[in-house]
C-alpha positions in Angstrom: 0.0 0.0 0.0 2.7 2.3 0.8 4.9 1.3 -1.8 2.2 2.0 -4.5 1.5 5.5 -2.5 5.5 6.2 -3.5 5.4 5.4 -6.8 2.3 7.6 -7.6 3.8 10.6 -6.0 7.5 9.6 -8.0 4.8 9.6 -11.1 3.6 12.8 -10.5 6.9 14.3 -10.0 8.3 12.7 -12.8 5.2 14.6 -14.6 5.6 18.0 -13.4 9.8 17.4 -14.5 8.6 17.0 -17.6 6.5 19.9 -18.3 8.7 22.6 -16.6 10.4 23.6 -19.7 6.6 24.8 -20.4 5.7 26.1 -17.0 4.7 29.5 -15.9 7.2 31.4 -14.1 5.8 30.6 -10.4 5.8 27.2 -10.8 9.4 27.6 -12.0 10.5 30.0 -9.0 8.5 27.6 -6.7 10.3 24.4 -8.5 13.7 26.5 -7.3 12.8 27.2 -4.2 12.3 23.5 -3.5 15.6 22.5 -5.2 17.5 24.8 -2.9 15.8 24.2 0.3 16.7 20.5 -0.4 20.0 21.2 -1.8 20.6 23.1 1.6 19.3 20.7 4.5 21.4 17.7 2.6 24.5 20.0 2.3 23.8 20.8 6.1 23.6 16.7 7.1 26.6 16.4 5.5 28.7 19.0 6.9 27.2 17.7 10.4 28.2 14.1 9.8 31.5 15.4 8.4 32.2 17.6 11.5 31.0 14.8 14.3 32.8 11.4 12.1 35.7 12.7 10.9 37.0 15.6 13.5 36.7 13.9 16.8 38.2 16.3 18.8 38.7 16.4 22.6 37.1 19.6 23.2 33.5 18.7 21.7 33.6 15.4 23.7 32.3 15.0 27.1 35.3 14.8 29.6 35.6 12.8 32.7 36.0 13.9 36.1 38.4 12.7 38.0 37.5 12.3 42.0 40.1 14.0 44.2 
């Protein structure tokens, strides 16, 4: 059921692709929008999983007390 629910909306998009060469201009600045906002949050997950995987510094890591 769900699958079938994907694949309609994949077809729709796959529809509106098609007919942007021949779209107004707000669906155009609209389509834009979208690409960028999408663009931008996976640009951000990235960065994030760049920063926290691959520079493990101390600083940003919880440190342990040590009892006196």
């Amino acid at each position: 059921m769900v699958k079938q629910e994907v694949l309609d909306i994949l077809q729709k998009v796959l529809i509106k692709l098609q007919d942007l060469p021949h779209a107004s201009p707000l669906e155009l600045g609209a389509f834009l929008v979208l690409i960028l906002f999408v663009a931008t949050f996976l640009l951000l997950i990235m960065l994030s999983c760049f920063h926290c995987c691959c520079c493990g510094k101390s600083k940003y890591q919880a440190t342990r007390v040590q009892p006196v």
